[in-house]
C-alpha positions as a Python dict, from the first residue, in 0.01 Angstrom:
ca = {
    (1, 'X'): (0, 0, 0),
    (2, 'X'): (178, 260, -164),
    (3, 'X'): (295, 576, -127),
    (4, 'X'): (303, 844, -399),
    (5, 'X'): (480, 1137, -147),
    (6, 'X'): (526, 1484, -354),
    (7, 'X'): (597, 1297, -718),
    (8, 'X'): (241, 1278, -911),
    (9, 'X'): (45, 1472, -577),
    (10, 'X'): (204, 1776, -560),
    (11, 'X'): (-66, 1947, -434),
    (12, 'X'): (-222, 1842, -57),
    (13, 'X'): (-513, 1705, -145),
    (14, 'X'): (-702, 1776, 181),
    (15, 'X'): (-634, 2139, 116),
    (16, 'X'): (-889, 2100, -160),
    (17, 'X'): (-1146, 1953, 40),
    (18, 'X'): (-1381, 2188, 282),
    (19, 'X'): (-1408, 1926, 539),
    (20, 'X'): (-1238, 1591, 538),
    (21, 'X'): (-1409, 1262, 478),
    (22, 'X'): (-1711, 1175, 717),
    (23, 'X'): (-1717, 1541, 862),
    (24, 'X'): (-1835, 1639, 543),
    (25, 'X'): (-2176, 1472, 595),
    (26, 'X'): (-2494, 1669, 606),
    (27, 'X'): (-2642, 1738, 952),
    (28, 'X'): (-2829, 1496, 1082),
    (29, 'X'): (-3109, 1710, 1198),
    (30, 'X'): (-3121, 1859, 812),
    (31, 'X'): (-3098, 1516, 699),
    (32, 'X'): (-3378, 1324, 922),
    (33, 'X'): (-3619, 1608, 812),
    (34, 'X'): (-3537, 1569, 409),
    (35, 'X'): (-3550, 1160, 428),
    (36, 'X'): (-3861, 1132, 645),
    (37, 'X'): (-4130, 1221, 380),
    (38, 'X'): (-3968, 987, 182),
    (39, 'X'): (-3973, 692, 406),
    (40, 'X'): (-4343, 716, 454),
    (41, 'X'): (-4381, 703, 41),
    (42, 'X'): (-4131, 358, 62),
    (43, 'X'): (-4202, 169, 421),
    (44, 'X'): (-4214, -188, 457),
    (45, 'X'): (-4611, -166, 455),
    (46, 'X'): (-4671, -74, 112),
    (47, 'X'): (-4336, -301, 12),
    (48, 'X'): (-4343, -610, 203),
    (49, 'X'): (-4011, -725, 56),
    (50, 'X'): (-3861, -430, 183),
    (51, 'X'): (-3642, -545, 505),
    (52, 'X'): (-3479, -181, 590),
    (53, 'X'): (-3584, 121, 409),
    (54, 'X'): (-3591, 541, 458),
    (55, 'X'): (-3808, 479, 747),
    (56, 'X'): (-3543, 431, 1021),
    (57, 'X'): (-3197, 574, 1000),
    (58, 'X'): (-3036, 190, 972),
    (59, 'X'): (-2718, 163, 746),
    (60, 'X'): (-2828, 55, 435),
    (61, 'X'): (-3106, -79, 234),
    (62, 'X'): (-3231, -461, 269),
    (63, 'X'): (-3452, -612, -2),
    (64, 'X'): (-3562, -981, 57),
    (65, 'X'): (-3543, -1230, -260),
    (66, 'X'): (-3638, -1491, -133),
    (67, 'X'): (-3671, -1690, 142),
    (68, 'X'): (-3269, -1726, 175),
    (69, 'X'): (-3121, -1424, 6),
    (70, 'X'): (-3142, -1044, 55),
    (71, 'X'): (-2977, -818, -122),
    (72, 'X'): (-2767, -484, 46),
    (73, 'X'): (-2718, -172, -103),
    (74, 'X'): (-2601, 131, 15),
    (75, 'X'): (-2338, 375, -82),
    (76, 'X'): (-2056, 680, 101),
    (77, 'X'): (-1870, 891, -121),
    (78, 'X'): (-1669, 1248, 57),
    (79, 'X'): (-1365, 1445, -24),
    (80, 'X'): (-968, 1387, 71),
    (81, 'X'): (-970, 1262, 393),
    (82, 'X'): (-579, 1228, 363),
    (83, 'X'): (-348, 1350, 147),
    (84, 'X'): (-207, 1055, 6),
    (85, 'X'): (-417, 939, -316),
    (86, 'X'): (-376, 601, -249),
    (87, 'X'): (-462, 581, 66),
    (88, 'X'): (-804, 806, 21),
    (89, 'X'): (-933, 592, -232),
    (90, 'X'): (-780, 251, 14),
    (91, 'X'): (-1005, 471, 287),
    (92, 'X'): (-1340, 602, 84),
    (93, 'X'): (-1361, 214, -25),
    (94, 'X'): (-1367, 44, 315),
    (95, 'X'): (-1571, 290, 472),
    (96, 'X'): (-1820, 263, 181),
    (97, 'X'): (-1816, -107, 257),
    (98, 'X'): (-1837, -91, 585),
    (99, 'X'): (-2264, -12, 605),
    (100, 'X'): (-2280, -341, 414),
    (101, 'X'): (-2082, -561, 733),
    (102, 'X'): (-2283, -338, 969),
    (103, 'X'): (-2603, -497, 816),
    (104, 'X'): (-2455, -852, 896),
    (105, 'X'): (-2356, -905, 506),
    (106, 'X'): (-2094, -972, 248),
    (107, 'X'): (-1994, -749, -43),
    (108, 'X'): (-2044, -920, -384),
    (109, 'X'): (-2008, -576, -602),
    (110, 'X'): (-1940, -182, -592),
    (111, 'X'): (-1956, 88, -825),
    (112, 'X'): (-1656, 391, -830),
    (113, 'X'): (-1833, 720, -780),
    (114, 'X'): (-1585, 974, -880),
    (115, 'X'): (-1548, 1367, -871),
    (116, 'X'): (-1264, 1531, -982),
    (117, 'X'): (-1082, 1892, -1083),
    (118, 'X'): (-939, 1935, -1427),
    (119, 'X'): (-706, 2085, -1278),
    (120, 'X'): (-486, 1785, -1159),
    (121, 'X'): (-284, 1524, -1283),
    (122, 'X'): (-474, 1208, -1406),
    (123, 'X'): (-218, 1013, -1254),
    (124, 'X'): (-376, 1151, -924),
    (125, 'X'): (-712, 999, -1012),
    (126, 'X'): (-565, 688, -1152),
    (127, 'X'): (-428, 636, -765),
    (128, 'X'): (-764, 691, -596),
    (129, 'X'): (-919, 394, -785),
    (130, 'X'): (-616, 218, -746),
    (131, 'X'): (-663, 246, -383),
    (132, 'X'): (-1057, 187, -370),
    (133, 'X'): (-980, -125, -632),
    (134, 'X'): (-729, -298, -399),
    (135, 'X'): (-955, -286, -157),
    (136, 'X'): (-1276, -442, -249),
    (137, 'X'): (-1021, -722, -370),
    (138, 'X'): (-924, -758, -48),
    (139, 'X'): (-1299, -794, 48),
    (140, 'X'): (-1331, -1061, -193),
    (141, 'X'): (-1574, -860, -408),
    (142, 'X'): (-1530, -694, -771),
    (143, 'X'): (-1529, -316, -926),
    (144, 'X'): (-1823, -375, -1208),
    (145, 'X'): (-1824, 6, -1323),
    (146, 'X'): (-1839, 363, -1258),
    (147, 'X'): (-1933, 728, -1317),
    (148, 'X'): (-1719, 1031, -1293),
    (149, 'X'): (-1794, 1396, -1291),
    (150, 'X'): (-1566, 1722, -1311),
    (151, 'X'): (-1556, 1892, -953),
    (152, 'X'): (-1344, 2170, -811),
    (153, 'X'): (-1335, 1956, -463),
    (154, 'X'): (-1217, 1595, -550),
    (155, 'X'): (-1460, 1299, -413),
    (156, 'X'): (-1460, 925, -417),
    (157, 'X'): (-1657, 633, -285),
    (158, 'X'): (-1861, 360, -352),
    (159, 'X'): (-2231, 251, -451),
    (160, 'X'): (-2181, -105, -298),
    (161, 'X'): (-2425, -434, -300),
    (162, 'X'): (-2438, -687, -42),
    (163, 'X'): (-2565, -1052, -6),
    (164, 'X'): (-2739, -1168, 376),
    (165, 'X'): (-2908, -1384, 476),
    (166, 'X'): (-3269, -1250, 534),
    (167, 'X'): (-3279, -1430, 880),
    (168, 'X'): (-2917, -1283, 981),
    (169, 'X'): (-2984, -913, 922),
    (170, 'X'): (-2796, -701, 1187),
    (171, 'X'): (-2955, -361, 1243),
    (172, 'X'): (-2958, -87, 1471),
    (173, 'X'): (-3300, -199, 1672),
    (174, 'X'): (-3262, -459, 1908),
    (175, 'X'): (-3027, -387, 2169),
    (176, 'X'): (-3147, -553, 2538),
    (177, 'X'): (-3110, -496, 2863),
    (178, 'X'): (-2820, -602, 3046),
    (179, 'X'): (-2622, -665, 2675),
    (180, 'X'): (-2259, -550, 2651),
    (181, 'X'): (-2149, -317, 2440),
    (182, 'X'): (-1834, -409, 2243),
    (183, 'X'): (-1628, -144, 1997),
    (184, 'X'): (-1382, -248, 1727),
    (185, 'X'): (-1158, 4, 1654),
    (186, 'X'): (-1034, 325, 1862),
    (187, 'X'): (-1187, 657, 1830),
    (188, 'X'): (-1064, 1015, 1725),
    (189, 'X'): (-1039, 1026, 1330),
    (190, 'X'): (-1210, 1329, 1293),
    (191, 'X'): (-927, 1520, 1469),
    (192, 'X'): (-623, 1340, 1349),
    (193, 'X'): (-779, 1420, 972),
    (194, 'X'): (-842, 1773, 1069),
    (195, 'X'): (-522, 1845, 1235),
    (196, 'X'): (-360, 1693, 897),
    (197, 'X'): (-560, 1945, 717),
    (198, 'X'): (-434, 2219, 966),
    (199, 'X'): (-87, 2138, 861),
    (200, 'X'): (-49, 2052, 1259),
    (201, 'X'): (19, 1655, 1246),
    (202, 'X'): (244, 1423, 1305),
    (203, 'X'): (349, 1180, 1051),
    (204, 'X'): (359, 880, 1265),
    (205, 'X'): (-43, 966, 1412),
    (206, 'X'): (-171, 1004, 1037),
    (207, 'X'): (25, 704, 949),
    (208, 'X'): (-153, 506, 1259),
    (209, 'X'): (-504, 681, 1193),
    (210, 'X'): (-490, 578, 788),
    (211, 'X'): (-385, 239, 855),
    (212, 'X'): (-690, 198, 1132),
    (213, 'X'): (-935, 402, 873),
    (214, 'X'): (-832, 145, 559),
    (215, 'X'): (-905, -151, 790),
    (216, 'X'): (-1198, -364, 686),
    (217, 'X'): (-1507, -475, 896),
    (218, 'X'): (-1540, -778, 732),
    (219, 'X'): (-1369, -1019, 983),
    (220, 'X'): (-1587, -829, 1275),
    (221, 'X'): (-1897, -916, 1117),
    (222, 'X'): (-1811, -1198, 1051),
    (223, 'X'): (-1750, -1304, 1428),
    (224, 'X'): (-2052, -1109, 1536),
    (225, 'X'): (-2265, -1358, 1352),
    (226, 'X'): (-2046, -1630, 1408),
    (227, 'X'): (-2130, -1498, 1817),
    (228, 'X'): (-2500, -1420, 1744),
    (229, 'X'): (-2494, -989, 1790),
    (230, 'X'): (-2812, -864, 1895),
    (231, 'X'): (-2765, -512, 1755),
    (232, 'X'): (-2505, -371, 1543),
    (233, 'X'): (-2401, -37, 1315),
    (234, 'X'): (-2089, 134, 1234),
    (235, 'X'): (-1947, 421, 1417),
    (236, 'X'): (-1897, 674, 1111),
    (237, 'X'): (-1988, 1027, 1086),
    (238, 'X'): (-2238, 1103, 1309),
    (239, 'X'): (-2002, 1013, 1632),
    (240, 'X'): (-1995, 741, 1863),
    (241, 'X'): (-2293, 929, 2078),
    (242, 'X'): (-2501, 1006, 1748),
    (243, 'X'): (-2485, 618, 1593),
    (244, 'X'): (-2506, 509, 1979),
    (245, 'X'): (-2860, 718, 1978),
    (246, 'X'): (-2943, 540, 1702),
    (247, 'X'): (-2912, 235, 1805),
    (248, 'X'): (-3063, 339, 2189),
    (249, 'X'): (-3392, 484, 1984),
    (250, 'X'): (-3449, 159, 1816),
    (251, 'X'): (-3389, -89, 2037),
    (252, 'X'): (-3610, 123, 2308),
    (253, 'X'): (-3300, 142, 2582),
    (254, 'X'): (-3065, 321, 2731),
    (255, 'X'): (-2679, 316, 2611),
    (256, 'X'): (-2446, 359, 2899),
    (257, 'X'): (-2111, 432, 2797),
    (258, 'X'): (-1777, 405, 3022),
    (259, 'X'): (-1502, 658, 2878),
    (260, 'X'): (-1238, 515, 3097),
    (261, 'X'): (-1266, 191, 2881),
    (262, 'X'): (-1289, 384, 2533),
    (263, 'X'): (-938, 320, 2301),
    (264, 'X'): (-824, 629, 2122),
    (265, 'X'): (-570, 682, 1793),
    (266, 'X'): (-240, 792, 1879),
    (267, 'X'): (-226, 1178, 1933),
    (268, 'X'): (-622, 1218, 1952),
    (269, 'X'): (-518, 1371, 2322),
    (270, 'X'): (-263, 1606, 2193),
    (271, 'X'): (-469, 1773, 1921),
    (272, 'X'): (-728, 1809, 2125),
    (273, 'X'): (-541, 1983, 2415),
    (274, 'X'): (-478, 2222, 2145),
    (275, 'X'): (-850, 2245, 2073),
    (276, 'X'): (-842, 2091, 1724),
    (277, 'X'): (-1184, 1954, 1596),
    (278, 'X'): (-1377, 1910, 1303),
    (279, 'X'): (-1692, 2125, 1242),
    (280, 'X'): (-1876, 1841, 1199),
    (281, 'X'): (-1836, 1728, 1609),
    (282, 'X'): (-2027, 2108, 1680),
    (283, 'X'): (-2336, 1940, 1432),
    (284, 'X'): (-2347, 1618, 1616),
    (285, 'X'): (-2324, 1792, 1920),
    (286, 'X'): (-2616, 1987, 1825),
    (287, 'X'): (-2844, 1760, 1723),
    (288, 'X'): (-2737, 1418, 1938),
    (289, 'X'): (-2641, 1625, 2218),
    (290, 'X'): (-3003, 1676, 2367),
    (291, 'X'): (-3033, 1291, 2401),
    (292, 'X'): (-2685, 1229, 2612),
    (293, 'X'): (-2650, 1242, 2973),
    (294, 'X'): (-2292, 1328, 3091),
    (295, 'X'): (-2144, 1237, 3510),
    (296, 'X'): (-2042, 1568, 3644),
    (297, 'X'): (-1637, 1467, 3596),
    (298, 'X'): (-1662, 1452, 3238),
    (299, 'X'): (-1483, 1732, 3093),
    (300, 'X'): (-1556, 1958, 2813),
    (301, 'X'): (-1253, 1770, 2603),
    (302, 'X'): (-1384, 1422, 2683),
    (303, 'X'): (-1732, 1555, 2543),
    (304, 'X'): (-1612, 1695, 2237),
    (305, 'X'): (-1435, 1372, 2129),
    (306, 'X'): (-1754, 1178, 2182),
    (307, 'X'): (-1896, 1392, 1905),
    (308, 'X'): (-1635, 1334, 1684),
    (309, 'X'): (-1723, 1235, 1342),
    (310, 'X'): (-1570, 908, 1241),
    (311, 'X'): (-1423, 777, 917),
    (312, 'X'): (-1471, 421, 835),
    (313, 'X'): (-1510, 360, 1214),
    (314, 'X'): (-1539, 76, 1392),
    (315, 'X'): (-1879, -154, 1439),
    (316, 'X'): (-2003, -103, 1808),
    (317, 'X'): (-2234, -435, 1889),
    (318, 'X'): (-2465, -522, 2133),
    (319, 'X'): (-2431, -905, 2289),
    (320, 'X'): (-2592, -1123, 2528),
    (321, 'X'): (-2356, -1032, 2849),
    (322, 'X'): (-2269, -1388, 2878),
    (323, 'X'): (-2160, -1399, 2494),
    (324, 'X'): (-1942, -1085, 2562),
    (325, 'X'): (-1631, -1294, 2686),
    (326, 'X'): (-1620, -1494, 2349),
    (327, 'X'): (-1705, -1205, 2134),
    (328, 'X'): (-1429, -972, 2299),
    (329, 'X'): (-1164, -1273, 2316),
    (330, 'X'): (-1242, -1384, 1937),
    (331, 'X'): (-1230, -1056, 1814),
    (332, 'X'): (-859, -1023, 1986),
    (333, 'X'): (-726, -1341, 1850),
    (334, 'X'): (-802, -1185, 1502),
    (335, 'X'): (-647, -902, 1557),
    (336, 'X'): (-912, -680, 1616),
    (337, 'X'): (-882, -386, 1885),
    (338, 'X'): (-1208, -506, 2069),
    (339, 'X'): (-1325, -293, 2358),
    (340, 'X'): (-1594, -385, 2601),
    (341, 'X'): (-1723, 26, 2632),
    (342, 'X'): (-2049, -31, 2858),
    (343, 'X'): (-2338, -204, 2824),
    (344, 'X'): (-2776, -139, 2776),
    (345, 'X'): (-3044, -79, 3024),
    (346, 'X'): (-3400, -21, 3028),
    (347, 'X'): (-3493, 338, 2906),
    (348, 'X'): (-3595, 568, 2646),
    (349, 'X'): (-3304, 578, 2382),
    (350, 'X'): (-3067, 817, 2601),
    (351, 'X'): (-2708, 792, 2579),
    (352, 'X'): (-2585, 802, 2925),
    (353, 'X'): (-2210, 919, 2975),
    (354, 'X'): (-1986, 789, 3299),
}
């Protein structure tokens, strides 16, 4: 990957963006009580053939074919998340791709979707879909098209479609008691990007946090199905807690969650010392907060960073406890940052903290 420094991006393009990538997100609260009428026009019992719909907050569609293929679709789009043009578009791409390896799939195809001031330098744009391009190569899939729009704040992401298996869907529901949960990449995007935006970071942590954001997935899925995952979603913008309710709510348990196990990005502690967070942790907080449970020597910094909304996160499984060994060790040899962060127990979809 490149970098394009001052040259063609003279501007910062973060400074152009209200919030930065996944913070951006709507509430969930607002959001659960727009898409819920919806969902009861499109459920599964008036469309048989459709696997995941509006009904449950999964992370993408699933339409069965046939008796061997369903097809994913689902699609992320937000403004600069970094500065670097490149690297955005490297970033909006993977994490657009991501809900499609959370599912259990494989990307075949994506579509850019593209907003964009008048104001800057084509060249600028060029970059971004440079970035999102090189990407779904390296996910072994194709750019088939696009759609752009004029925009004072500049956006980019994908519509993306997936192939699976309609046997081997992952989704949220289905967690069990006594399963492990595993994590695949550290936590604390959401204040790395905003300290970047606040002019306040270091190179070396956004360097560390881009490289972690741009990672795909793909191999993780892979090995979860290779494993046999119960349960699985990515951790994006609704936080670690909020897509760990998720998954507690549908699978009917309890989530318990170890934060002396959790792995964090390089300089997540510093930033938040100096109370740096995004305003979309207060909005998770908000809403997901009423469903976690926190041990009396968790402090107010550890609970802020549990609400911290995610970019192109990692995917945080549930598996058999005696698979959790091979899962955690295969994951390693890969090169994945596997972390065994707690496990499930019977209970009514709380998240409980220790």
């Amino acid at each position: 990957m490149t970098n394009l420094n001052m040259a063609i991006n003279p501007i910062k393009l973060t400074s152009l963006a209200g919030a930065a990538g996944c913070a951006a997100k709507l509430g969930a609260g607002d959001l659960s009580a727009i898409a819920f009428p919806l969902g009861k026009l499109f459920d599964t019992a008036t469309h048989p053939n459709l696997m995941v719909g509006l009904a449950e907050p999964d992370d993408a569609a699933v339409y069965k074919l046939n008796d061997t293929q369903a097809v994913i679709s689902t699609t992320d789009f937000f403004p600069p998340v970094v500065d670097d043009p490149y690297w955005f578009g490297a970033i909006a791409a993977a994490n657009a791709m991501s809900d499609v390896y959370a599912m259990g799939g494989e990307v075949l195809m994506a579509i850019n979707l593209c907003a964009f001031p008048a104001s800057l330098d084509l060249a600028v744009l060029g970059e971004i879909l440079r970035g999102g391009a090189e990407k779904v190569q390296e996910a072994g899939a194709v750019i088939a098209g696009g759609h752009t729009i004029m925009d004072e704040e500049p956006k980019y992401g994908l519509a993306v479609t997936g192939m699976v298996h309609p046997d081997r869907v992952l989704t949220k529901g289905g967690a069990q008691a006594g399963d492990a949960l595993i994590l695949t990449k550290p936590l604390g995007a959401g204040v790395i990007t905003t300290a970047l935006k606040q002019g306040k970071a270091h190179e070396a942590h956004v360097e560390n946090a881009m490289k972690i954001m741009a990672t795909l997935n793909r191999e993780a899925a892979r090995i979860a199905q290779q494993i046999g995952v119960h349960a699985m979603t990515d951790v994006t913008g609704y936080s670690l807690l909020g897509h760990g309710r998720e998954m507690a709510k549908l699978s009917g348990m309890n989530l318990h969650i170890k934060t002396d196990e959790l792995h964090w990005m390089d300089g997540v502690w510093e930033y938040a010392e100096q109370g740096i967070f995004p305003g979309g942790m207060g909005r998770n907080r908000s809403f997901y907060g009423k469903w976690a449970q926190f041990a009396d020597e968790i402090d107010e910094k550890t609970c802020k960073l549990l609400f911290d909304p995610q970019t192109s996160g990692g995917l945080l499984m549930a598996v058999a406890y005696d698979q959790a060994d091979m899962l955690l060790q295969t994951l390693i040899q890969q090169g994945i940052d596997g972390q065994r962060i707690g496990e499930v127990a019977e209970g009514e979809g709380l998240i409980i903290v220790e």
